[in-house]
N, C-alpha and C positions, 0 to 999 in steps of 0.2 A: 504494500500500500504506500502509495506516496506520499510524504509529509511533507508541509510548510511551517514554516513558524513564522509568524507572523505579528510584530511587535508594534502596538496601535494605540497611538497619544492620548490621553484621554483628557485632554486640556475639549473640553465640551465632545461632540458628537462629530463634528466635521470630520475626523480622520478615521473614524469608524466608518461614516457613512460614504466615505470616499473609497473605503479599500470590500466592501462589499461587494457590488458589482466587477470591480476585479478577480475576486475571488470567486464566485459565482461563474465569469467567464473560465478564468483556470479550469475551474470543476468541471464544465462543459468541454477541454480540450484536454482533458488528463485525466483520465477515467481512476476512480478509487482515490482522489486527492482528498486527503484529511488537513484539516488547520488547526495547527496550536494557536490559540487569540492568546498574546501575552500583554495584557490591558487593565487597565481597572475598567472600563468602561463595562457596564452591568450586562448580565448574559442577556437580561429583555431586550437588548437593542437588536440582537445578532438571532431571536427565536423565531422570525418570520421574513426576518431577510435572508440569513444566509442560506443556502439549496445543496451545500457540500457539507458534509459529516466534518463538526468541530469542536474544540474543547478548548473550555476558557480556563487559562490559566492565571487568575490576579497576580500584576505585580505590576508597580509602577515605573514607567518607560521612561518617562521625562518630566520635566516642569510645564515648560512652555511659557505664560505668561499668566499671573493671578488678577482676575478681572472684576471688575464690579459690574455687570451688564457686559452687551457686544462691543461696547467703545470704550470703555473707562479702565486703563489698565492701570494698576496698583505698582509704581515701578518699585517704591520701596518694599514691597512683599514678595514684587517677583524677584530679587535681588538677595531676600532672605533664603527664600525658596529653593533659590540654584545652588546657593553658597551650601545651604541644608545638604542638599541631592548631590552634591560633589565634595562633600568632606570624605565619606566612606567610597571614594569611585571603585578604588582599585579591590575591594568588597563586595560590592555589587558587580562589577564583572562576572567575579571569581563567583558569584551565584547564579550569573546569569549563563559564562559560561559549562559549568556544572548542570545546570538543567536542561541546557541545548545537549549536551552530553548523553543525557539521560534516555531521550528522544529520536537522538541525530535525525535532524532531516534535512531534507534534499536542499533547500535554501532557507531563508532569512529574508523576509518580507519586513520590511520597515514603512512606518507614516508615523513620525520622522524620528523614533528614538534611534539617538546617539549610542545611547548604549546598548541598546541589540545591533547594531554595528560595530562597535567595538569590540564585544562579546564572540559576535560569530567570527572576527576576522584571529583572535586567538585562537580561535577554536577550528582555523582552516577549511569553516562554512563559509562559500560567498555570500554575498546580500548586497538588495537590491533596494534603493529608497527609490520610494512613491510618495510624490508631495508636489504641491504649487509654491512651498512656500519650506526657509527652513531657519531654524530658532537663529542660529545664528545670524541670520540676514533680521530677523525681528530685533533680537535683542542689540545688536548691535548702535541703531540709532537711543536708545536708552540706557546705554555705559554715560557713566559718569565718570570723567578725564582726572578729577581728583581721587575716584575709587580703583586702582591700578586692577584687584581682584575681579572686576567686569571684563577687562579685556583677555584677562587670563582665561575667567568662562567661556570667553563667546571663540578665545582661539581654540580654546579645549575640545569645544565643541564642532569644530570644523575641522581638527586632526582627526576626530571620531568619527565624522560625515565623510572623509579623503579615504576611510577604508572599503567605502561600498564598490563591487562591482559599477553600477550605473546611478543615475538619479534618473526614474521614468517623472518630467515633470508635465501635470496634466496642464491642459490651456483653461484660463486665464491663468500664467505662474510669472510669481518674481524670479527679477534676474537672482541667480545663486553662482556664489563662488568655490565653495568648498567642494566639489563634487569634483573628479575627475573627468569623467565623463558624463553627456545627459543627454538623455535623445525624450525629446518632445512631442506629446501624446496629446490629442483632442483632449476634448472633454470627457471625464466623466460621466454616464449615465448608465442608468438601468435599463 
């Protein structure tokens, strides 16, 4: 049986609901594809979208940005939040690589966690990020030039993103830098 794992931001529903219909199509061209969702995002979002055999594994993927509404970002909380989720980094590899271990599959589906990137590329699993947009390129314009520890996130997080095979980014997608490679995909849809 084929496996993906499949590592899915759970900064709101947008990167869920973006990598569904991906996944769905797979399912349709690779018969017996099974997905590890490696998400906080709640299994109800994935019980009548998704059409391929999956299993959610909770664990949190990334920060992203802490928001008060879709426009009001909280830069001092997202700033806590990173600094939070990247004190233990080399910790959480080491358990993110251990559990891809556990599993081994065929790839590493990322929207947009750094660190199932990171993780599969010790772990001599390719992976592939799928996204219009990438923390790096957000958080970037919200470094504070007196706080030196933001640009150390934001480059952290772009060594992390330089390990993926490709970045598939869908249209409408920001320009992104850290990615090696990217080949640019329509839109999205069901």
């Amino acid at each position: 049986m084929p496996l993906i794992w499949c590592a899915i931001s759970s900064h709101g529903l947008g990167h869920a609901a973006q990598i569904v219909p991906v996944l769905n199509e797979l399912g349709r061209m690779v018969p017996g594809l099974h997905a590890i969702l490696r998400t906080q995002v709640p299994s109800w979002f994935f019980e009548n979208r998704l059409t391929i055999p999956w299993t959610l594994s909770p664990a949190q993927q990334d920060v992203g940005c802490i928001q008060h509404g879709p426009l009001n970002i909280d830069v001092a909380a997202t700033w806590t939040a990173h600094a939070r989720f990247h004190a233990n980094w080399e910790e959480q590899v080491r358990g993110e690589t251990l559990a891809m271990h556990a599993v081994a599959p065929a790839l590493v589906l990322s929207d947009i966690s750094h660190l199932a990137i990171e993780s599969a590329a010790q772990t001599g699993i390719s992976s592939v990020a799928l996204c219009n947009l990438s923390w790096d390129q957000i958080l970037e314009p919200l470094a504070d030039p007196a706080e030196p520890d933001h640009h150390r996130i934001v480059e952290h997080i772009r060594r992390a993103y330089a390990k993926a095979l490709l970045l598939l980014r869908p249209a409408p997608g920001i320009p992104i830098k850290a990615f090696g490679k990217i080949v640019d995909i329509g839109p999205i849809v069901d």
